[in-house]
N, C-alpha and C positions, 0 to 999 in steps of 0.2 A: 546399471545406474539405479537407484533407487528412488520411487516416486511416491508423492504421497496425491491424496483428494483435498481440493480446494473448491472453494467457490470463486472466480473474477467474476464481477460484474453482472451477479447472477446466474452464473454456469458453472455448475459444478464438471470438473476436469483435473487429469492428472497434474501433478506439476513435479516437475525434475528437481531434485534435492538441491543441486548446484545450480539453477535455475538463476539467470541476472532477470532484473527490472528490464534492462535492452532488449534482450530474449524473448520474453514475456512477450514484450507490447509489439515485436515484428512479430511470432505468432500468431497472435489475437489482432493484428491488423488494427493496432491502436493510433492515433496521432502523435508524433512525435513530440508535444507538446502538454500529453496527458502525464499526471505525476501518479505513482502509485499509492496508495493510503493502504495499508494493513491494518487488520481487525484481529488482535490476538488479544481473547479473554476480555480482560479490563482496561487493557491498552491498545491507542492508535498511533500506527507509525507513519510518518509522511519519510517516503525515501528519498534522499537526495544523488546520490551515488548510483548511476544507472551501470556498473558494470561490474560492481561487486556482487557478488555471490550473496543471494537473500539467506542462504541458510550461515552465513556468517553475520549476521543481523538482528537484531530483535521480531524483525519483518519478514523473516524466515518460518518463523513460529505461529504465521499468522494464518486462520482457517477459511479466513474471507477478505478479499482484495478487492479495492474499489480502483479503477482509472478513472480521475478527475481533470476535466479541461477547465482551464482558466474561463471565468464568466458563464459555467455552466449552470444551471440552475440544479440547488441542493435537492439530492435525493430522498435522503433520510437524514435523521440527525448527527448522525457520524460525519457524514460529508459537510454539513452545516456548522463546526464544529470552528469557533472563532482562533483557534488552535492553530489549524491548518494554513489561515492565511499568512499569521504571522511566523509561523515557520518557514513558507516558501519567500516570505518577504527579505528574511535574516538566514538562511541555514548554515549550522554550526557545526556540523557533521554529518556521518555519510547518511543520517537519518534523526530525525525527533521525534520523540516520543513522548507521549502526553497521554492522560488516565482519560478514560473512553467515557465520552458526552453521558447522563444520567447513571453513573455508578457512582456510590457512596459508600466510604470505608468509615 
């Protein structure tokens, strides 16, 4: 099975190519409740589909994962990202994706 290096939440660790968001977050001993956000390049992905396979995803391609719990206080600007709320208020597929808080094309 082929793994790549990620960072979650701060730790950098292997992560399994076919790896789900469900997977993820019973490994790392997350709350059931926490949503996964993806950091790839210039884009954030809010994942909504906890059982599809991240490397079939834009959220796959992502070098840095944040777990976000509702009412948690923002980390950094990514997590702060007005983006995020309204995607988990509406999601319209298995993930949204939006261009990453201070990037300018």
């Amino acid at each position: 099975m082929e793994t790549r290096w990620v960072t979650v939440d701060g730790v950098h660790l292997q992560l399994p190519a076919d790896c789900t968001v469900d997977e993820l977050r019973e490994e790392l001993h997350k709350p059931s409740d926490a949503v996964l956000i993806a950091v790839t390049g210039d884009l954030v992905s809010v994942v909504h589909d906890e059982d599809r396979s991240l490397a079939e995803m834009v959220a796959g391609c992502a070098d840095t994962y944040y777990f976000r719990r509702p009412e948690e206080p923002d980390r950094n600007v990514v997590l702060a990202a007005p983006e995020i709320d309204e995607a988990l208020e509406e999601p319209i597929s298995d993930e949204t994706t939006f261009q990453r808080p201070g990037i300018d094309h």
